[in-house]
C-alpha positions as CSV (number, residue, x, y, z in Angstrom):
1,X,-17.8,6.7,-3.5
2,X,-17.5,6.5,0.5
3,X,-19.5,3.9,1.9
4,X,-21.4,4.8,5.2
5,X,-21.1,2.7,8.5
6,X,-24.1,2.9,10.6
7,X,-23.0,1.5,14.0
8,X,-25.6,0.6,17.0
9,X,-24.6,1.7,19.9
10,X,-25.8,-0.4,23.5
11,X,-25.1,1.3,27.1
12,X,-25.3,-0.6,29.8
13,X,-24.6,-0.1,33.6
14,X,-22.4,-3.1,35.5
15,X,-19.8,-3.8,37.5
16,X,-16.2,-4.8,37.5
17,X,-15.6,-7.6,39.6
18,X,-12.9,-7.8,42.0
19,X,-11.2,-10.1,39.7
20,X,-11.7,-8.1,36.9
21,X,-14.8,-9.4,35.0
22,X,-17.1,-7.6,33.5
23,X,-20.1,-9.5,32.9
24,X,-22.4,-8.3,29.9
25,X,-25.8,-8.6,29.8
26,X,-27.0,-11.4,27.0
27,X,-27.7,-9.9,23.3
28,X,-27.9,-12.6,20.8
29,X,-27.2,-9.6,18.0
30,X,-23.7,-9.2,19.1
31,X,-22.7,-13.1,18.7
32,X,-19.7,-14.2,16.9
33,X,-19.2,-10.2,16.3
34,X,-16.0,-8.2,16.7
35,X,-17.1,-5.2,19.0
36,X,-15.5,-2.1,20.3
37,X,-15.4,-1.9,24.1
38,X,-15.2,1.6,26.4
39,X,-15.4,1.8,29.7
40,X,-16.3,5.2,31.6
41,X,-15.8,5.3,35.3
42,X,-18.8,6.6,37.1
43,X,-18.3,9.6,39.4
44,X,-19.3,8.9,43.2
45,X,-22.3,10.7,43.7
46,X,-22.1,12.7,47.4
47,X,-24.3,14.0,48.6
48,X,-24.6,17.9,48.9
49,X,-27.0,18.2,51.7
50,X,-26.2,21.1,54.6
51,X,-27.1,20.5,57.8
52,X,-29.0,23.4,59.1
53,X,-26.3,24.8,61.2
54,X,-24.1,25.1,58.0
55,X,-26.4,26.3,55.9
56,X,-27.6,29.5,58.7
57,X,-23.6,29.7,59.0
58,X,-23.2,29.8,54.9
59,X,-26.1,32.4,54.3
60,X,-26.2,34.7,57.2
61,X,-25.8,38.4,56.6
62,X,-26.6,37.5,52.8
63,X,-29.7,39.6,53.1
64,X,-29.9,42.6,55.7
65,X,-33.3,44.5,56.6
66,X,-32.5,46.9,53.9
67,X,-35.4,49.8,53.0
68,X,-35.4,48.6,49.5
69,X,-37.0,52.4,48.8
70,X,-33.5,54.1,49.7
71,X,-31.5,52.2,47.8
């Protein structure tokens, strides 16, 4: 008989300081209890927006006054 392990699982967003501490936010559920600790590096978020000079320079010619009728 295999015995099932239901594990919680808590995500939280913080910081490591520049000294390397990670501070956690209080739960009194997870006192005096081993836990399993994985950390994720969050990707920089840049942002994606054209200026409208690059965007006319992307996209021009991408549709021509075509007679749609001939084609």
């Amino acid at each position: 008989m295999t015995k099932k392990i239901i594990m919680q699982a808590y995500k939280f967003e913080t910081r490591i300081s520049k000294t390397g501490q990670i501070k956690l936010p209080l739960n009194n559920l997870l006192f005096d209890k081993e836990v399993e600790v994985i950390i994720v590096p969050k990707q920089e978020v840049k942002s994606s927006r054209l200026k409208t000079s690059d965007f006319v320079n992307k996209w021009s010619g991408f549709l021509t006054n075509s007679n749609t009728d001939d084609l």
